[in-house]
N, CA, C and O atoms as a Tripos MOL2 file, in Angstrom:
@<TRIPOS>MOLECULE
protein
  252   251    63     0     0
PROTEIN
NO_CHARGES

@<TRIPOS>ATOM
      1 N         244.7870  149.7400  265.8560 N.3       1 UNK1
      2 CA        245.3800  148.4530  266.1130 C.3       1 UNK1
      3 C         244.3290  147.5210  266.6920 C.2       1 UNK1
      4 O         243.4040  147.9200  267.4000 O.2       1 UNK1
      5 N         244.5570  146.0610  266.2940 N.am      2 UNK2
      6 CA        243.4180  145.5450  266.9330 C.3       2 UNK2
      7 C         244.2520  144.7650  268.2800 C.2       2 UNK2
      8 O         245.4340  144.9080  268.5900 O.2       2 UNK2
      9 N         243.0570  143.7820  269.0380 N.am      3 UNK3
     10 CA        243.5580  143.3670  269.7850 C.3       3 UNK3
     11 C         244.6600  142.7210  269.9090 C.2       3 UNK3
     12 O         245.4830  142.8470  270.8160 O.2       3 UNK3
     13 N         244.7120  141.8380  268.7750 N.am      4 UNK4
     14 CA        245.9380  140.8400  268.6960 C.3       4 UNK4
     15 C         247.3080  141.7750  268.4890 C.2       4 UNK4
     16 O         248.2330  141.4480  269.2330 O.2       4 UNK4
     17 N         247.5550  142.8240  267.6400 N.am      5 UNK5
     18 CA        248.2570  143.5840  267.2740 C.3       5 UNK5
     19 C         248.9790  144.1740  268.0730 C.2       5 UNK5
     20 O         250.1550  144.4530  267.8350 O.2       5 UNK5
     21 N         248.1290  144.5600  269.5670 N.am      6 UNK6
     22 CA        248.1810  145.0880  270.8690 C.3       6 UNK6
     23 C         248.9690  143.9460  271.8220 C.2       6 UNK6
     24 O         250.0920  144.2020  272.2580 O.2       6 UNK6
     25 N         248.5280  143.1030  272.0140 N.am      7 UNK7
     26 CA        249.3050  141.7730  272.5240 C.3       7 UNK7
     27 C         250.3530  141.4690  271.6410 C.2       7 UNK7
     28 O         251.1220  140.8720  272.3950 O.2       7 UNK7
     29 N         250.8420  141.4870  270.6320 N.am      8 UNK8
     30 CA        251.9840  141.0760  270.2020 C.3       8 UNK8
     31 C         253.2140  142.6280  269.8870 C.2       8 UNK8
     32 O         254.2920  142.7510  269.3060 O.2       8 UNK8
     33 N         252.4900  143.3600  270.4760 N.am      9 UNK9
     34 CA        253.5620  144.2450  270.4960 C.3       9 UNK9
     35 C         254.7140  143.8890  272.2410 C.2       9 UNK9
     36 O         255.7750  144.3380  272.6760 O.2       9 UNK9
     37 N         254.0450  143.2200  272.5500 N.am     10 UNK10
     38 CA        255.2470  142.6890  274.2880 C.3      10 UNK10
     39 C         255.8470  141.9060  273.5040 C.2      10 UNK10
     40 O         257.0260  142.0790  273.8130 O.2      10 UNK10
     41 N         255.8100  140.9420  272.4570 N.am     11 UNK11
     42 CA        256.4750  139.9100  271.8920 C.3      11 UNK11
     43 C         257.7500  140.7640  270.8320 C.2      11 UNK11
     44 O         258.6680  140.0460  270.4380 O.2      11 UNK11
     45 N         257.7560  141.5310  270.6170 N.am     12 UNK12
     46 CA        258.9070  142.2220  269.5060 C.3      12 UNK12
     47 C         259.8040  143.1700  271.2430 C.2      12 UNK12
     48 O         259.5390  143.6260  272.3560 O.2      12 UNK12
     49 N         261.0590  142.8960  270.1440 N.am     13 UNK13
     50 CA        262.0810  143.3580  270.3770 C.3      13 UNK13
     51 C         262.0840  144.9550  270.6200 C.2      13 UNK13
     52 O         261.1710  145.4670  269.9720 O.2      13 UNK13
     53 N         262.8830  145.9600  271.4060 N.am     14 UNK14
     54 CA        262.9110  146.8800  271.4930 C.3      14 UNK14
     55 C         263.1820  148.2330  270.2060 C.2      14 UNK14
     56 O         262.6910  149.3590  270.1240 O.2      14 UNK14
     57 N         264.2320  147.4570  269.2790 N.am     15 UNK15
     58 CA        264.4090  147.4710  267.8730 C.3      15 UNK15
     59 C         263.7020  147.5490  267.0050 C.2      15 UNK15
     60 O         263.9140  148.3030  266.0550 O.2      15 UNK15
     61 N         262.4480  146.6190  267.1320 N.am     16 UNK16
     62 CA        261.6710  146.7800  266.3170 C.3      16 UNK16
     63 C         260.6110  147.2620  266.5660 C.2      16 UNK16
     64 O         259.8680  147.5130  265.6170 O.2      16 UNK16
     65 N         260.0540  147.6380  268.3090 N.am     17 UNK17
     66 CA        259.3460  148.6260  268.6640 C.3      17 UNK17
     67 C         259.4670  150.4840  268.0820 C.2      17 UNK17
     68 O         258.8040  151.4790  267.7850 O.2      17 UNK17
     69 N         260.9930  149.8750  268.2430 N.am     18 UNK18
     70 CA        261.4310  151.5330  267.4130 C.3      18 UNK18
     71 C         260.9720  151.6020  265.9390 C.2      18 UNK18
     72 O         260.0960  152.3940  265.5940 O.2      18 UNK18
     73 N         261.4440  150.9470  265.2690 N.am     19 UNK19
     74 CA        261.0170  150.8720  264.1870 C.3      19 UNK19
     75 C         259.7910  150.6580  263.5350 C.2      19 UNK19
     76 O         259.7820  150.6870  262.3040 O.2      19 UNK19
     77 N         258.6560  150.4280  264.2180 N.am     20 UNK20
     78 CA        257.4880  150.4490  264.5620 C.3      20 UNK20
     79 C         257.1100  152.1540  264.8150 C.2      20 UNK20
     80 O         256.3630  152.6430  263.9670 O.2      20 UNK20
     81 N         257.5340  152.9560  265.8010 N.am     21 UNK21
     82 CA        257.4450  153.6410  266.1050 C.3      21 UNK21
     83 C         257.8770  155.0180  265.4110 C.2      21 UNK21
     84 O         257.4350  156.1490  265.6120 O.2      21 UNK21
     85 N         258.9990  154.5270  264.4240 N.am     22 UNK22
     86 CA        259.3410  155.4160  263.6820 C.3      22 UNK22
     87 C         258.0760  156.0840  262.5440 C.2      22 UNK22
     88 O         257.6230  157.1840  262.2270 O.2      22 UNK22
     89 N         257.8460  154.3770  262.1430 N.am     23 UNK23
     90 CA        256.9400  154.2740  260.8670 C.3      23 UNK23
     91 C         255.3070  155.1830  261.2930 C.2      23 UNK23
     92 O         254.6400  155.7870  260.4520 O.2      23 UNK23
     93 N         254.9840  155.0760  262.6360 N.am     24 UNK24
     94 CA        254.0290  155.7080  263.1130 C.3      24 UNK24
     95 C         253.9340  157.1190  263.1890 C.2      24 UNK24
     96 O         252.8410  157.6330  262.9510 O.2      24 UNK24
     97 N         254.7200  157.6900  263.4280 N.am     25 UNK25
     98 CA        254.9300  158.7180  263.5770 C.3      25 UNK25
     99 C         254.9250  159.9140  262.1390 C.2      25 UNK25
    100 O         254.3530  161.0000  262.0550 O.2      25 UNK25
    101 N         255.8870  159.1200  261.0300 N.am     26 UNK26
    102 CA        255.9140  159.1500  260.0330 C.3      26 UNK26
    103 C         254.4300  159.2850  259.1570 C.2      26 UNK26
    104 O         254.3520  159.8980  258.0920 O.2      26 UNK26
    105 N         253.3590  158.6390  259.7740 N.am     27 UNK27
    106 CA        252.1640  158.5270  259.2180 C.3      27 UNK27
    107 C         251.1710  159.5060  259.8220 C.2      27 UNK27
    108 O         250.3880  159.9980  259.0090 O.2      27 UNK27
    109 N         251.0300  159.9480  261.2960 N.am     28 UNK28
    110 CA        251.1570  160.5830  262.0930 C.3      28 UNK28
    111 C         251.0170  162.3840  261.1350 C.2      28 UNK28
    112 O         250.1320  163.1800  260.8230 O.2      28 UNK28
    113 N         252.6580  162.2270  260.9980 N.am     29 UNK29
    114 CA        253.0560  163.5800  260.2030 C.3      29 UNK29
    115 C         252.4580  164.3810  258.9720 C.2      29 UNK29
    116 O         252.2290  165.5400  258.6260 O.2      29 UNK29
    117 N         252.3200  162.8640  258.4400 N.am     30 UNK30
    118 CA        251.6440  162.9730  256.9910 C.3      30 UNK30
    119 C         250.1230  163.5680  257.2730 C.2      30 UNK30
    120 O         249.7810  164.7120  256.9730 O.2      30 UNK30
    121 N         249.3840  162.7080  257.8230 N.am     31 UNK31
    122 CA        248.1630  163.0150  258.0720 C.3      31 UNK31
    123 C         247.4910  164.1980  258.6130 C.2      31 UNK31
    124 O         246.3560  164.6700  258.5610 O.2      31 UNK31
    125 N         248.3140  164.4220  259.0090 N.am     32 UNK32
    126 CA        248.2440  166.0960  259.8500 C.3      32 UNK32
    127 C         248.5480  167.2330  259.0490 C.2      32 UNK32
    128 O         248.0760  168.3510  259.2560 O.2      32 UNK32
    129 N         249.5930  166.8470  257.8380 N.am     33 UNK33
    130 CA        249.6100  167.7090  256.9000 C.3      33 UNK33
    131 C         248.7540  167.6910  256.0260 C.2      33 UNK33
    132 O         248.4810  168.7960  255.5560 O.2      33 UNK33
    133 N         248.0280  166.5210  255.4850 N.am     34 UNK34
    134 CA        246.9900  166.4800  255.2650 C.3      34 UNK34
    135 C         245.7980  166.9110  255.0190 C.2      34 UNK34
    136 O         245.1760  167.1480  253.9830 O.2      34 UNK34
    137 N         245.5140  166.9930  256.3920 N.am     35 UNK35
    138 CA        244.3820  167.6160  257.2250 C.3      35 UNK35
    139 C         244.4330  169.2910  256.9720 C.2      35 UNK35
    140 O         243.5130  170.0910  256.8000 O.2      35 UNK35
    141 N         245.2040  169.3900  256.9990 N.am     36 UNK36
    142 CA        245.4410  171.0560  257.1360 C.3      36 UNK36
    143 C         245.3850  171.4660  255.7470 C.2      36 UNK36
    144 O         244.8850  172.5610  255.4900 O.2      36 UNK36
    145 N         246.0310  170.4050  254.4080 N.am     37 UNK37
    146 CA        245.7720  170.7240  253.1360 C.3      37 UNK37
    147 C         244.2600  170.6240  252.8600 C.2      37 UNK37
    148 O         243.9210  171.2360  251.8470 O.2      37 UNK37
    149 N         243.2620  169.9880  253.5340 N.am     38 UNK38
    150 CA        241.8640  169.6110  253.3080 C.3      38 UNK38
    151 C         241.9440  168.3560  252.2620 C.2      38 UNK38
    152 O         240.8600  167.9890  251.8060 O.2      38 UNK38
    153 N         242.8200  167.8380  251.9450 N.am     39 UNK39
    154 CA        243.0140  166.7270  251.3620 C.3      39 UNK39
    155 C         242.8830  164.8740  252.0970 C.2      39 UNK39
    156 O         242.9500  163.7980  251.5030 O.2      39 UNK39
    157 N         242.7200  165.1210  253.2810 N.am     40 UNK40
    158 CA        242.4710  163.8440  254.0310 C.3      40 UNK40
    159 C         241.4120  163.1730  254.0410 C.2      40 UNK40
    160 O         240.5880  163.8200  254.6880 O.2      40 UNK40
    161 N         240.9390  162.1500  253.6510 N.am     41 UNK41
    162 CA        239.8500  161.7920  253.4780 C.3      41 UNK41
    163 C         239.4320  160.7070  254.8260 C.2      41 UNK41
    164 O         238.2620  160.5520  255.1760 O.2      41 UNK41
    165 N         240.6540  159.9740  255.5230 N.am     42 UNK42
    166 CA        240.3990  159.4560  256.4220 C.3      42 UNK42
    167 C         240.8300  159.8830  257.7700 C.2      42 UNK42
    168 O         241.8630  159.4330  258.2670 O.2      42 UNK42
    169 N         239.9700  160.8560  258.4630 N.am     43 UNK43
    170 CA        240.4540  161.6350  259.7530 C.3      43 UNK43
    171 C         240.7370  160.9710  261.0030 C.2      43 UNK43
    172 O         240.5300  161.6570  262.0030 O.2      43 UNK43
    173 N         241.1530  159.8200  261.1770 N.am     44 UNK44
    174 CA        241.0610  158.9950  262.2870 C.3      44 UNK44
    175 C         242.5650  159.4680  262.3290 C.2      44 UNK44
    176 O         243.3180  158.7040  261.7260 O.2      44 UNK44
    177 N         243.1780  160.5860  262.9250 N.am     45 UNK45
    178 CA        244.1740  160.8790  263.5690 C.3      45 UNK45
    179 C         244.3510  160.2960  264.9730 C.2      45 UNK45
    180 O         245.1690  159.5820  265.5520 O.2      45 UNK45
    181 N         243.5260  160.7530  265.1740 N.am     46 UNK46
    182 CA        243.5740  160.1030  267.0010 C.3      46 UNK46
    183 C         244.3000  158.7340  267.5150 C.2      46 UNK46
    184 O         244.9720  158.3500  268.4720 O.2      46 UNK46
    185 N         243.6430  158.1280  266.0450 N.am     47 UNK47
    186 CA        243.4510  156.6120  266.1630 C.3      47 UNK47
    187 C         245.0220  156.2060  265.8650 C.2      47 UNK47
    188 O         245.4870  155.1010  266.1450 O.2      47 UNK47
    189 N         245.6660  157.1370  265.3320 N.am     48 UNK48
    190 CA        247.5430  157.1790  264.9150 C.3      48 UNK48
    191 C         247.8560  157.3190  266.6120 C.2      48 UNK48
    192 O         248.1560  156.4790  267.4610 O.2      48 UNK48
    193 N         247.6850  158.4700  266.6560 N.am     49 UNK49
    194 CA        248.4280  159.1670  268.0620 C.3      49 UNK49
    195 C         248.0760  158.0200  269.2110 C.2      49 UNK49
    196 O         248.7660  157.8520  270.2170 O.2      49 UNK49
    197 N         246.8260  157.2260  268.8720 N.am     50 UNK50
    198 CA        246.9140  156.2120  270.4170 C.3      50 UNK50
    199 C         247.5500  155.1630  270.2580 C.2      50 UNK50
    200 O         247.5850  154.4690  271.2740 O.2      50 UNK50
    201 N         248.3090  154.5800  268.9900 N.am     51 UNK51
    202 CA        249.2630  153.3910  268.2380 C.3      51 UNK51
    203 C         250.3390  154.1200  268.5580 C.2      51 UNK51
    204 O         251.1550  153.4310  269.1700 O.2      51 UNK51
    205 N         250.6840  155.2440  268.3970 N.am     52 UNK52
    206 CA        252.0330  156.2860  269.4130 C.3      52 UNK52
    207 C         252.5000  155.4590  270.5320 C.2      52 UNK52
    208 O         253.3600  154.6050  270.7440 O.2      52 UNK52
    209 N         251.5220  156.1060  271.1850 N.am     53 UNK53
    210 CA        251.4910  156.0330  272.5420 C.3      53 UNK53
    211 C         251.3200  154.1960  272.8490 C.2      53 UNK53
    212 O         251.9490  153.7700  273.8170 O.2      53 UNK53
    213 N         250.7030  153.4490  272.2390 N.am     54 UNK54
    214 CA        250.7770  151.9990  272.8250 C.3      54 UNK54
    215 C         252.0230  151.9760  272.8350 C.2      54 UNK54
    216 O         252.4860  151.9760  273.9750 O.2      54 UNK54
    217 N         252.9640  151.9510  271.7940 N.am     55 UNK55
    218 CA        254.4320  151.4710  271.3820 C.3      55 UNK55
    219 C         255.5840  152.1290  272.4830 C.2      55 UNK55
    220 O         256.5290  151.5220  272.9860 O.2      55 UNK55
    221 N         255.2070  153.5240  272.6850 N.am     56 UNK56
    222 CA        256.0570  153.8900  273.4730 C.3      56 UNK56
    223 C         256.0580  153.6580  275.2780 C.2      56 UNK56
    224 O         256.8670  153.5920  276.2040 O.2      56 UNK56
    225 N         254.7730  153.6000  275.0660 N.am     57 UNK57
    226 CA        254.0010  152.5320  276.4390 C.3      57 UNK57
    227 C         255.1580  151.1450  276.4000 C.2      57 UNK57
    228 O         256.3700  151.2570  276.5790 O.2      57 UNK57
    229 N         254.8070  150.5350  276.2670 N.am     58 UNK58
    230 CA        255.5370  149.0330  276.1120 C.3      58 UNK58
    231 C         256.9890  149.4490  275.5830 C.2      58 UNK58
    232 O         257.8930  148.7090  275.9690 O.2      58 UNK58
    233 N         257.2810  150.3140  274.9180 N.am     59 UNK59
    234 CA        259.1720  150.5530  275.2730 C.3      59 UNK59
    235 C         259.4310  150.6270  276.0720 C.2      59 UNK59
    236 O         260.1670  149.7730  276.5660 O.2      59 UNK59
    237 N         258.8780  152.0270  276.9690 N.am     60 UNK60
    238 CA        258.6340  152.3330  278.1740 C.3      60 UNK60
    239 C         258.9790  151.1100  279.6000 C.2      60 UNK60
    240 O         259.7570  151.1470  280.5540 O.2      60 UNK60
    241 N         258.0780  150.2210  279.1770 N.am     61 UNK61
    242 CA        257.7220  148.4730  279.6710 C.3      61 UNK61
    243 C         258.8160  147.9720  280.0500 C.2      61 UNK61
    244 O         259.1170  147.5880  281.1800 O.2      61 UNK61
    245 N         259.5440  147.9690  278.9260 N.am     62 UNK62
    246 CA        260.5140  146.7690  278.0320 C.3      62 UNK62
    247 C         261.8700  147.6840  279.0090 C.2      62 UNK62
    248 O         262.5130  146.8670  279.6670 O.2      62 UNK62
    249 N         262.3580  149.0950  279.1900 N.am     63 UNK63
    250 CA        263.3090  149.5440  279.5740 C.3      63 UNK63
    251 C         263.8110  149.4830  280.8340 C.2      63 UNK63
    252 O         264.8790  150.0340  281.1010 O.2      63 UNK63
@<TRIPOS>BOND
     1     1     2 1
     2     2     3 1
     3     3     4 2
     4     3     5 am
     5     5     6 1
     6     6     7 1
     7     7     8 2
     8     7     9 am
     9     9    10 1
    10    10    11 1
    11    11    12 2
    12    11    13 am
    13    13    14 1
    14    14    15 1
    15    15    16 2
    16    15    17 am
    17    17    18 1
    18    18    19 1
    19    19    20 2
    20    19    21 am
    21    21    22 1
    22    22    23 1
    23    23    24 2
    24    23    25 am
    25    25    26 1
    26    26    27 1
    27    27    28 2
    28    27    29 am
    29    29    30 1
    30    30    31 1
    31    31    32 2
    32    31    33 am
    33    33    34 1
    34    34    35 1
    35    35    36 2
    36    35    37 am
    37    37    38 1
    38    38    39 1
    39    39    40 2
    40    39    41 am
    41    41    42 1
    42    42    43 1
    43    43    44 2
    44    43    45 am
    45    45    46 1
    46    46    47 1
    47    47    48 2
    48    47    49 am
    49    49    50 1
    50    50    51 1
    51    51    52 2
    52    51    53 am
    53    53    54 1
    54    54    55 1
    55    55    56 2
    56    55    57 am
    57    57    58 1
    58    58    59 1
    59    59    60 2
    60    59    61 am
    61    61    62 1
    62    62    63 1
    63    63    64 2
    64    63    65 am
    65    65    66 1
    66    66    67 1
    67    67    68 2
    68    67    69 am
    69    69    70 1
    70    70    71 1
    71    71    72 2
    72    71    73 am
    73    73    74 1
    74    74    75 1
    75    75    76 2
    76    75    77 am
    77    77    78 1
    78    78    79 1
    79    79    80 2
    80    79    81 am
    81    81    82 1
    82    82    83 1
    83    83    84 2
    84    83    85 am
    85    85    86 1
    86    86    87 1
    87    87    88 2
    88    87    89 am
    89    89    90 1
    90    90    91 1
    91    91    92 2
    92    91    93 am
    93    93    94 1
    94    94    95 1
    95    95    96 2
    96    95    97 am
    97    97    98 1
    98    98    99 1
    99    99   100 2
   100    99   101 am
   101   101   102 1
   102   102   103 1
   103   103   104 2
   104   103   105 am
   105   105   106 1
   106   106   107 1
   107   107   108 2
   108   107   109 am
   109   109   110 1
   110   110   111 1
   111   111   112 2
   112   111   113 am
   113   113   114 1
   114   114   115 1
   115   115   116 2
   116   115   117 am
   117   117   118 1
   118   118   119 1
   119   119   120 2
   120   119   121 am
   121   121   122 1
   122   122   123 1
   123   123   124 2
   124   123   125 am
   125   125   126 1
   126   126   127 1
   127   127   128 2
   128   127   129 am
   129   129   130 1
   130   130   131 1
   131   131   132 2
   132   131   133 am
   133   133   134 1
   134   134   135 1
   135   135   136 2
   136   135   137 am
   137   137   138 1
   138   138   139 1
   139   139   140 2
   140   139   141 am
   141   141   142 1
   142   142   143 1
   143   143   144 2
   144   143   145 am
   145   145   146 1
   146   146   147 1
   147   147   148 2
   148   147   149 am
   149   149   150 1
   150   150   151 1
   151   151   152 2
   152   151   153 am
   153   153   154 1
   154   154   155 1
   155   155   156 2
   156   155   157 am
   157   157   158 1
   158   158   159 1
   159   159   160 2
   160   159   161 am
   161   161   162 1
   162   162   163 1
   163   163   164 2
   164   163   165 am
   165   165   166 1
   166   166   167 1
   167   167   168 2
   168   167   169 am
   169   169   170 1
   170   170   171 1
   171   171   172 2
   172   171   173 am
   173   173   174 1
   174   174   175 1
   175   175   176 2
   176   175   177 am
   177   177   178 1
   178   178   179 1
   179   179   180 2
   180   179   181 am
   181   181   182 1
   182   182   183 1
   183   183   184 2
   184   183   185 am
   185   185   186 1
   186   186   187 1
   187   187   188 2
   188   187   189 am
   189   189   190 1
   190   190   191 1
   191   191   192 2
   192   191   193 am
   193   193   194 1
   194   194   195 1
   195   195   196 2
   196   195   197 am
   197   197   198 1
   198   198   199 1
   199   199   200 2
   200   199   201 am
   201   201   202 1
   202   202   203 1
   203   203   204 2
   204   203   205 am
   205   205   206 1
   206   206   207 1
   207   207   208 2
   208   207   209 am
   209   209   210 1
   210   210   211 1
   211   211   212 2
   212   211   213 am
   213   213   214 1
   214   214   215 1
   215   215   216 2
   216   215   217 am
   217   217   218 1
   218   218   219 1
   219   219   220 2
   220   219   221 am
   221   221   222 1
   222   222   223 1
   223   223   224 2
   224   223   225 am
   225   225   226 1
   226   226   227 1
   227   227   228 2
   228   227   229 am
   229   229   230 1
   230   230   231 1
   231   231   232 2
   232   231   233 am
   233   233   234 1
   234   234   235 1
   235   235   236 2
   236   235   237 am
   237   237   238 1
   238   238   239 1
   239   239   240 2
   240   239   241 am
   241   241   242 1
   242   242   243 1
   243   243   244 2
   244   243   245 am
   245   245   246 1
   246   246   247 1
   247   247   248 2
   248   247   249 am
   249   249   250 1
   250   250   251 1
   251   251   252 2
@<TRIPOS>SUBSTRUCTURE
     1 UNK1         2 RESIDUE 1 A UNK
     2 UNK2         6 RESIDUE 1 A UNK
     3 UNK3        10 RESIDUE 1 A UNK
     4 UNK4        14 RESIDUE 1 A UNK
     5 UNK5        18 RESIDUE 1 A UNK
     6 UNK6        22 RESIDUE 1 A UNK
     7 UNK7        26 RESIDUE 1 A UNK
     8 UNK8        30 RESIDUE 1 A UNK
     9 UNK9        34 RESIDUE 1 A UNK
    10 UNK10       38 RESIDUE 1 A UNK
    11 UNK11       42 RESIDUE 1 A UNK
    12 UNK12       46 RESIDUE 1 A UNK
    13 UNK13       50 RESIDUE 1 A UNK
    14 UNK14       54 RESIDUE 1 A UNK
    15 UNK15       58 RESIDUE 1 A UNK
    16 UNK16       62 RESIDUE 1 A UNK
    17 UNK17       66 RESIDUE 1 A UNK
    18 UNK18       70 RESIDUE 1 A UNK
    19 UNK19       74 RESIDUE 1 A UNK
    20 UNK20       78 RESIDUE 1 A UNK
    21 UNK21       82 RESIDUE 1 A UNK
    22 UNK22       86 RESIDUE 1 A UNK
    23 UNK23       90 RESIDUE 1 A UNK
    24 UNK24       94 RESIDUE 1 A UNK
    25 UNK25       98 RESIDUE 1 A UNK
    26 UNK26      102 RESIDUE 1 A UNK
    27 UNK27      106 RESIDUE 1 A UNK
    28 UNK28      110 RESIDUE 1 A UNK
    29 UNK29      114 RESIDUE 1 A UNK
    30 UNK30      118 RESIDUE 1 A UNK
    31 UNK31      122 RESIDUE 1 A UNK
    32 UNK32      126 RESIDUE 1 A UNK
    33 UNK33      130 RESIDUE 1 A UNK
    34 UNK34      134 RESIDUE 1 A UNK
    35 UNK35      138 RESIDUE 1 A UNK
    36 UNK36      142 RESIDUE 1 A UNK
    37 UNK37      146 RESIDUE 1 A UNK
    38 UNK38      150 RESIDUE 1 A UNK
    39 UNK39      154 RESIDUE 1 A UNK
    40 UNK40      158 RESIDUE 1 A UNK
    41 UNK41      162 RESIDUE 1 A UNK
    42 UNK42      166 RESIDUE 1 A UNK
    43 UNK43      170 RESIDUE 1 A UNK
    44 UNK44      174 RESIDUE 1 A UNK
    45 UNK45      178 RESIDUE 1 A UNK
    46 UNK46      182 RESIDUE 1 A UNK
    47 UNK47      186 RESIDUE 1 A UNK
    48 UNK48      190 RESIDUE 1 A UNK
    49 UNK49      194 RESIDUE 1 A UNK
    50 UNK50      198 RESIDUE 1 A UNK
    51 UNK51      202 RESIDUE 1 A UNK
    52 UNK52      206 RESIDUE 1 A UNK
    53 UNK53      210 RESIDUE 1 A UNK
    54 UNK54      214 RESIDUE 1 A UNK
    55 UNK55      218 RESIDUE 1 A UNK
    56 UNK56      222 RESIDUE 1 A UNK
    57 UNK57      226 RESIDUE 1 A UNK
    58 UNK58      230 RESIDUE 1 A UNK
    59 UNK59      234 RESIDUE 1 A UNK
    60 UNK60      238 RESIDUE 1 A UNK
    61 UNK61      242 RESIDUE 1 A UNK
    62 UNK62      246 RESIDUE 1 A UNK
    63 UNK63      250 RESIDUE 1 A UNK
């Protein structure tokens, strides 16, 4: 996520944090299966799991 992406996640709704969060996770899943098939070509997992964690950070926030 870049910066701006990061700052406009306080601007959305809790709703659509979820839904945000769903979709992450979802990608998350994939990639990891992925990985394990040796089929992943872009390994920036990490870089999923810390877009996780921003979103649920700022739900977190928002509750």
């Amino acid at each position: 996520m870049r910066t701006n992406d990061i700052k406009a996640l306080h601007d959305k709704t809790i709703e659509e944090l979820n839904l945000q969060l769903e979709v992450l996770l979802v990608l998350l899943a994939k990639s990891r299966l992925q990985k394990r098939a040796g089929k992943l070509k872009n390994t920036h997992i990490c870089l999923l799991a810390d877009d996780v964690a921003r979103v649920k950070s700022v739900i977190g926030n928002k509750s």
